[in-house]
N, C-alpha and C positions, 0 to 999 in steps of 0.2 A: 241356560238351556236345561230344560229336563228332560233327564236319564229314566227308561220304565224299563224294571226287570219282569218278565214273563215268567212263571213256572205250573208246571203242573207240581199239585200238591196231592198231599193222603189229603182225602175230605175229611175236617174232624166234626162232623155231623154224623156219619158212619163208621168211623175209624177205616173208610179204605174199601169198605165190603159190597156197597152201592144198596144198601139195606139197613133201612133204619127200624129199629126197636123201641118202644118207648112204652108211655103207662098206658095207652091204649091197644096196643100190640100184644095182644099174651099168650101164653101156651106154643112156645113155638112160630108164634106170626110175627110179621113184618111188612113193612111197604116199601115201596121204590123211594128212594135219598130222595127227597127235593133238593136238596142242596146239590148236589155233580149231577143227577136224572139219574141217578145208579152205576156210574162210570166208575165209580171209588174215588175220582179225581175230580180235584177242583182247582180251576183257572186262575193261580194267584197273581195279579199284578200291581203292582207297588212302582209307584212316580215318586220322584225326587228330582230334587236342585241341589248338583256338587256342593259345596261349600266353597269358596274362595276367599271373602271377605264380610265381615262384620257391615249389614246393610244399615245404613240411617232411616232411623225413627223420624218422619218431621213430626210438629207442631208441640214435643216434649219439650218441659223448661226444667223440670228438674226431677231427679232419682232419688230413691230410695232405698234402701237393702231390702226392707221389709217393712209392713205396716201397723204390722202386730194386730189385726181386726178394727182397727182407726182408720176412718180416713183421712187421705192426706189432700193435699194442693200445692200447687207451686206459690200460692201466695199468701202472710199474714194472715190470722184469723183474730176475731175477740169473741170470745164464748158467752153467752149469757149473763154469765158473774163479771164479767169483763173480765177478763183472767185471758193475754196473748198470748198467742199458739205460732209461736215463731217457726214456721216451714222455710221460711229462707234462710235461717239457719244450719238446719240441718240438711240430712242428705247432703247432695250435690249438684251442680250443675250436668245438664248433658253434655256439654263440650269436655268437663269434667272430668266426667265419666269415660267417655271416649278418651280421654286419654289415661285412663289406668286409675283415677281417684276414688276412694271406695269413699260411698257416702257415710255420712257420721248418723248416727241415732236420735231420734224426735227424744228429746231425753224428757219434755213436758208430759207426753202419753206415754211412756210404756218403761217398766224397769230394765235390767240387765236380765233377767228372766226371762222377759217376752223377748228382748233385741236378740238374744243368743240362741230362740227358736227351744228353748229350755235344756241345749245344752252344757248346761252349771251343772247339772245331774250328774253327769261324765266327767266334764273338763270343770273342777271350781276352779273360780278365780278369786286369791286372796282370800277364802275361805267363806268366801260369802254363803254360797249356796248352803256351807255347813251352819253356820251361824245364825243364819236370818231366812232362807227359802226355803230349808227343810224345816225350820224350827217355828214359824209363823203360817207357813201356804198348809203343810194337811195333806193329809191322802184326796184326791179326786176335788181340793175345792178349785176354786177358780182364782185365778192369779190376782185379778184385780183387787179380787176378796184379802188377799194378804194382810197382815196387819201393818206392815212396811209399805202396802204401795200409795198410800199417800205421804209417806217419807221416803221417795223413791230416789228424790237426789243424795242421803246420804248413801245407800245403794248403788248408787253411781259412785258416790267417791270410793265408797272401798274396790267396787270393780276396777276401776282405775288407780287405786293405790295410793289416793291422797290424802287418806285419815291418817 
């Protein structure tokens, strides 16, 4: 069921005054707010639906944390090179998901760099970001650009600790 709050608001077209000023207005002139008709005040109303519970998605087969500018699919791919792009690997299931499971990383397209949103910046882990994303990526270049990201899986092992 949806909830609608009513309020009268300051117009912020006016700030309040019911007279609007701008770059055609000069010397002391002004016109009537179109926005309130000059009232000062503007009709705010805002609809919502409480929250109760987490609604289901249909026709989703599987999640992802994030894409990193890839696209994904719920199913296998083979790339031109023939080179597979295993999505049922990664991520998750919906049902998965729904129950609490955080999808894992397309670890084929994107480093620990892209996966973490470029959080290594902040938070390294195992010193990567110091070692190899500061010291290969560059002020403003592009991630992919890296000299690491077509050795992106040793990148992954040190993110994860198995070097």
């Amino acid at each position: 069921m949806k909830k609608t709050i009513k309020l009268d608001i300051v117009c912020q077209s006016c700030d309040g005054t019911g007279l609007y000023s701008g770059m055609c207005e000069r010397d002391g002139c002004a016109v009537v707010c179109h926005n309130c008709s000059g009232t000062g005040k503007y009709k705010y109303n805002f609809s919502y639906e409480e929250f109760k519970e987490k609604k289901i998605k249909k026709d989703i087969k599987r999640v992802f944390q994030r894409t990193c500018g890839f696209v994904h699919g719920p199913k296998d791919v083979k790339t031109e090179e023939g080179k597979l792009i295993e999505f049922s690997k990664a991520g998750c299931s919906y049902s998965e998901w729904l129950k609490g499971i955080k999808p894992k990383p397309m670890k084929e397209l994107y480093c620990p760099y892209l996966w973490t949103g470029q959080d290594l910046q902040c938070k390294d882990v195992n010193n990567l970001y110091k070692t190899r994303c500061r010291v290969k990526l560059g002020l403003g270049g592009l991630i992919t650009g890296c000299e690491y990201f077509k050795d992106k899986e040793k990148c992954w092992e040190i993110y994860e600790g198995k070097n």
